[in-house]
Backbone as CSV, one residue per row, in Angstrom:
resi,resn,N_x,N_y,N_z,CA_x,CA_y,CA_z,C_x,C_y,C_z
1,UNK,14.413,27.681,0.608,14.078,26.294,0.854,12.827,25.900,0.074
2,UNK,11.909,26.653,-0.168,10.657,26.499,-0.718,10.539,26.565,-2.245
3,UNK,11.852,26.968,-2.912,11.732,26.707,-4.165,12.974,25.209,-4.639
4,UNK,13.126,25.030,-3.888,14.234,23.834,-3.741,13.424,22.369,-3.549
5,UNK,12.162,22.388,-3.160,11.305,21.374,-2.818,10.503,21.753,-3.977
6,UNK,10.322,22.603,-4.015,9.152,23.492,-5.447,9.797,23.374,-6.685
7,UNK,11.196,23.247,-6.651,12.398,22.153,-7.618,12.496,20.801,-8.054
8,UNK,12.136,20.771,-6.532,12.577,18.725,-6.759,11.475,18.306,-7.181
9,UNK,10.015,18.761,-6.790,8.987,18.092,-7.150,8.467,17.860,-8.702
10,UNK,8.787,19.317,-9.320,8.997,19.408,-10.682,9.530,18.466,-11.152
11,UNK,11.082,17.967,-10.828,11.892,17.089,-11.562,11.104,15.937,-11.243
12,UNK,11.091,15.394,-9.938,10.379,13.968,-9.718,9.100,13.872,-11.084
13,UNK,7.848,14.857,-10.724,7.063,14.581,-11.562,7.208,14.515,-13.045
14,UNK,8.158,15.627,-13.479,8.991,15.631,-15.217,9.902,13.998,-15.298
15,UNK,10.249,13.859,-14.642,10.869,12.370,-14.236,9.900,11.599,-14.566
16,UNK,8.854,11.418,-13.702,7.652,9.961,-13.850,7.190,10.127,-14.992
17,UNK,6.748,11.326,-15.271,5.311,11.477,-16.225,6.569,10.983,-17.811
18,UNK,7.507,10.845,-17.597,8.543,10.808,-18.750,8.731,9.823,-18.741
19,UNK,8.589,8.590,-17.785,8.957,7.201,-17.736,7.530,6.693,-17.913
20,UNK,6.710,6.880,-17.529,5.161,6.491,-17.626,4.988,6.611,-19.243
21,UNK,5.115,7.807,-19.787,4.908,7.407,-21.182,5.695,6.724,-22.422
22,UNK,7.063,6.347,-21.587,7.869,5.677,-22.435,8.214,4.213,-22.312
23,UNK,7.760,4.010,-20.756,8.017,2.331,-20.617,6.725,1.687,-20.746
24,UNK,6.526,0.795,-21.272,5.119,-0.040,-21.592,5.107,-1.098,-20.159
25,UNK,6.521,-0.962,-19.341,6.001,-1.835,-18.321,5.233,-0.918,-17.587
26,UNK,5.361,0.088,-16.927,5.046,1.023,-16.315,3.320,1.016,-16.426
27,UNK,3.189,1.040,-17.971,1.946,1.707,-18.691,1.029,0.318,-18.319
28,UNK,1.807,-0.789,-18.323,1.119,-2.042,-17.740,0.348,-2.601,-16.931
29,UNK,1.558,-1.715,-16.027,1.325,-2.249,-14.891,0.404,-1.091,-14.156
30,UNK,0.155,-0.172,-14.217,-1.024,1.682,-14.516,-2.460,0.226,-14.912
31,UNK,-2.150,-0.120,-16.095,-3.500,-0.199,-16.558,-3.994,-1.651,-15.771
32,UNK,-3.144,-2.585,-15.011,-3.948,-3.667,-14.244,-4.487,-3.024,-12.859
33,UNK,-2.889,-2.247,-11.988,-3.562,-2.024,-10.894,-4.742,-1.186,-10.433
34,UNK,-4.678,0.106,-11.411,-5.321,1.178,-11.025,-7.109,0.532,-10.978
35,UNK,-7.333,-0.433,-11.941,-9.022,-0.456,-11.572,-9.172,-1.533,-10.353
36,UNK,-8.266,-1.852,-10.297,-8.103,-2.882,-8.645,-7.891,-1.603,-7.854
37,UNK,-7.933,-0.604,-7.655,-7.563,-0.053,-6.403,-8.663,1.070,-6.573
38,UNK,-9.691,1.197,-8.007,-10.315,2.140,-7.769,-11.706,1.417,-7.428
39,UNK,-11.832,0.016,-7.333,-12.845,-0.803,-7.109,-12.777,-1.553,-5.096
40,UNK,-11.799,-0.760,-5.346,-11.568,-1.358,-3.681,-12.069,-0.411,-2.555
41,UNK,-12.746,-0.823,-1.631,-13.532,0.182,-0.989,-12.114,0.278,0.497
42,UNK,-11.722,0.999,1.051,-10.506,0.965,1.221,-10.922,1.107,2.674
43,UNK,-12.078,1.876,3.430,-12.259,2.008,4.580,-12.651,0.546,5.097
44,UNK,-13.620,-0.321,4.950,-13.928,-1.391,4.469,-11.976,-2.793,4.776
45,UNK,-11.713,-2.322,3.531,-10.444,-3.014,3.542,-9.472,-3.272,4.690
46,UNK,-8.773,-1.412,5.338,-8.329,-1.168,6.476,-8.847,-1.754,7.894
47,UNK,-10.501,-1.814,7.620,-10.985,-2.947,9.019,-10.980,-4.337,9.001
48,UNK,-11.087,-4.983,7.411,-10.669,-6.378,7.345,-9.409,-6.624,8.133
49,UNK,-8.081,-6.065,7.515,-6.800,-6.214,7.954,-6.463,-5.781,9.430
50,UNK,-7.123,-4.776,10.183,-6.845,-4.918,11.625,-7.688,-5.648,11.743
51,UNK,-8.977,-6.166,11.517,-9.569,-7.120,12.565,-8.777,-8.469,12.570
52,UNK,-8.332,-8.708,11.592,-7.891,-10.093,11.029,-6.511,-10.325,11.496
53,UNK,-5.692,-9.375,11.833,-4.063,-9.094,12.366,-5.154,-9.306,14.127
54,UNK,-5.249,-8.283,14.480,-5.914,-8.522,16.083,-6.088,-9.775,16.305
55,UNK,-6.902,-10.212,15.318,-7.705,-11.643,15.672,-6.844,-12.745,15.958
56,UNK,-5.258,-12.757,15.064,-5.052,-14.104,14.961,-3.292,-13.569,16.040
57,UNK,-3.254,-11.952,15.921,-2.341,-12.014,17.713,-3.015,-12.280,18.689
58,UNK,-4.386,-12.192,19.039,-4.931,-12.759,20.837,-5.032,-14.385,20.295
59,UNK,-4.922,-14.976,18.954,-5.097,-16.152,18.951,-3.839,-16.839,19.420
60,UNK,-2.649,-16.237,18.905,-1.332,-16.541,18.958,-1.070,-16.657,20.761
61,UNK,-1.436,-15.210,21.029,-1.031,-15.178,22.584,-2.084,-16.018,23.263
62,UNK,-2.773,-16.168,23.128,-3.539,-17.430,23.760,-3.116,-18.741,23.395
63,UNK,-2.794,-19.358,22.546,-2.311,-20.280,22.057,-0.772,-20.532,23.166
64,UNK,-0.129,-19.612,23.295,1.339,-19.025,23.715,1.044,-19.697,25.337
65,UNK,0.103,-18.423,25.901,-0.271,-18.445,27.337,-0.809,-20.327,27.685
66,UNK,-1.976,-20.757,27.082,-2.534,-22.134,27.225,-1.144,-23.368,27.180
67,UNK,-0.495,-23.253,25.900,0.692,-23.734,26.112,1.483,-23.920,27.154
68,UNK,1.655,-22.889,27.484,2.411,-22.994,29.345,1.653,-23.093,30.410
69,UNK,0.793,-23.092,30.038,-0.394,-23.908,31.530,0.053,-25.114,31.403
70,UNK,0.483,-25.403,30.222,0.319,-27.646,30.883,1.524,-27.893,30.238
C-alpha cells in the first residue's frame, strides 16, 4: 500500500511540475497569486473571516428573532 501512494504521488507531482512548465496559464496565474498569498498574514486573515461570519449570523438571528416580536 505504501508504495502505491509513494506511486501516485510521484505521478501527481511528475504530472504538475510538467504542466506548470508548459502552460503559460498556469505560470500566470503562479506568478499573480503566489505574492498575494505570501504577503497575506493568514492568522490575522482566519480571525477577520470568523469574526465577520459570527458577526453578521447573531446579526441575522437577531434581525430573525426581533422580526417576530412584532
Amino acid at each position: 500500500m505504501k508504495t502505491i501512494i509513494h506511486n501516485t504521488e510521484l505521478l501527481f507531482w511528475d504530472t504538475v511540475m510538467n504542466m506548470m512548465s508548459q502552460s503559460k496559464w498556469v505560470q500566470n496565474a503562479i506568478r499573480i497569486v503566489y505574492p498575494i498569498i505570501q504577503g497575506i498574514d493568514q492568522v490575522k486573515l482566519l480571525k477577520t473571516l470568523a469574526i465577520t461570519g459570527l458577526s453578521g449570523f447573531i446579526t441575522g438571528w437577531f434581525l430573525y428573532y426581533l422580526a417576530q416580536m412584532f
